[in-house]
N, C-alpha and C positions, 0 to 999 in steps of 0.2 A: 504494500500500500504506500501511494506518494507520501512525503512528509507533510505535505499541509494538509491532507485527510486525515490525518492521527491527531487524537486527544493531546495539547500540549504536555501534558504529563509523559506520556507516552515518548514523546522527543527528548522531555529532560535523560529521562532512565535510559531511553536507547539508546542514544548518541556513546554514551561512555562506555556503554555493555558491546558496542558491535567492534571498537575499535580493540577493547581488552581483551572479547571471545578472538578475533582473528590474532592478535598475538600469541595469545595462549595455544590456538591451533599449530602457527605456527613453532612455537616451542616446543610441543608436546612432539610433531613429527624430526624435531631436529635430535629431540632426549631419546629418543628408540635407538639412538644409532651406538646405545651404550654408554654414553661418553657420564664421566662425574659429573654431579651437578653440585653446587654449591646449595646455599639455606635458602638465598632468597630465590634464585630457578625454582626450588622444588616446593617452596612458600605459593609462586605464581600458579606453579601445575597444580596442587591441591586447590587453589581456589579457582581456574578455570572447569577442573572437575566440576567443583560446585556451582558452579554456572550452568553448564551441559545438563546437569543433575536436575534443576529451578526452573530448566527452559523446556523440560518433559515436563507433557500433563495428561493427564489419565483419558484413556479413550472417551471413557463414561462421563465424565464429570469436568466439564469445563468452568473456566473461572472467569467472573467477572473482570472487566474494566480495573477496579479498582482496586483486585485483589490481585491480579498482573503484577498492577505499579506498584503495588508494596511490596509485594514481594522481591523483585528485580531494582526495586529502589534498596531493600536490604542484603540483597547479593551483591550492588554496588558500593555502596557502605563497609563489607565484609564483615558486616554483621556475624555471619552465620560459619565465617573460617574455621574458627574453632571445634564446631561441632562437626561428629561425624558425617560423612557421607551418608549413612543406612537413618540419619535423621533427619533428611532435607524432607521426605514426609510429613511427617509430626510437626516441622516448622511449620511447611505451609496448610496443615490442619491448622492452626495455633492461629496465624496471620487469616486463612477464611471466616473461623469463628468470631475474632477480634472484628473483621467490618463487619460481619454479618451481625454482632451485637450494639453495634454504635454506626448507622445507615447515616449519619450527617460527616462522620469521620469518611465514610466511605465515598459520600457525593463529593467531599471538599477535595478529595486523591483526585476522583477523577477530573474535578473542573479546577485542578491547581493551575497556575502558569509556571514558569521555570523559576520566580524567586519569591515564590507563595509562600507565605507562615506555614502553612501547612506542613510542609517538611522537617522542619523543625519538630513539628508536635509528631509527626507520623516517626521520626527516627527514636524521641525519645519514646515513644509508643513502644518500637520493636527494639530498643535496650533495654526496656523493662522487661517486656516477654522473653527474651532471649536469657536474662539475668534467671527467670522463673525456670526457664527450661532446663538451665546448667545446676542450678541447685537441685531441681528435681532429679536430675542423673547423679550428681554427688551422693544425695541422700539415697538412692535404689542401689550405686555401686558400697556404700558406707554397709547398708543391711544386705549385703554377702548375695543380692539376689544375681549380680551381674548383667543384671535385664539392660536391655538398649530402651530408651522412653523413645525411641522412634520407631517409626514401622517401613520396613521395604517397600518399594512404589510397584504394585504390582498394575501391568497393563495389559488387562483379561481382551482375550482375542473369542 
């Protein structure tokens, strides 16, 4: 879709996500060939992962407008580095529920422009859920369960 068809929102998040995923692509084909990678290469590879990971979405169950942009706004952020892979699931359960329970948070994502208040409150939005989610993993790994709080993204054929 041209850029002036897309929700400004949509322009903010994309612009930075399409030049970082083609880097990251391109990294990712150059580290197969063996070679050492230092901290910050294999820093950028995990969170390109987690990009490719964000930008799957389930056959069944497509996402709103504004649950895109938060999400893809907290993959730009690196919000979500730290946490495993097998939890970018549970993340973006976490972030659907959040606009699905507060619909004016969700109309203000999608009718942001690029230097809307809005961002502000939607990043501190997803460092507090994020902060919930990492405690919630501490606490399951502290009671010996070793349970992951995310769930694998299954995409039923």
């Amino acid at each position: 879709m041209g850029g002036k068809a897309q929700l400004s929102a949509y322009r903010k998040v994309a612009g930075d996500l399409r030049l970082s995923y083609s880097q990251f692509q391109e990294l990712e084909s150059f580290s197969r060939f063996g070679t050492r990678l230092d901290e910050e290469t294999r820093g950028k590879l995990a969170h390109g992962r987690k990009v490719r990971e964000f930008l799957k979405q389930n056959q069944f169950r497509s996402l709103t407008a504004a649950e895109q942009i938060a999400i893809l706004y907290g993959v730009n952020l690196g919000l979500f580095d730290d946490l495993p892979l097998e939890a970018s699931g549970r993340v973006e359960e976490e972030i659907v529920e959040l606009l699905g329970s507060d619909t004016g948070l969700a109309a203000a994502v999608e009718q942001a422009g690029k230097d809307d208040e809005v961002w502000d409150l939607l990043r501190k939005i997803l460092e507090e859920k994020m902060s919930s989610l990492r405690k919630e993993k501490k606490a399951l790994e502290a009671a010996g369960s070793g349970g992951e709080p995310g769930k694998k993204r299954k995409n039923p054929q």
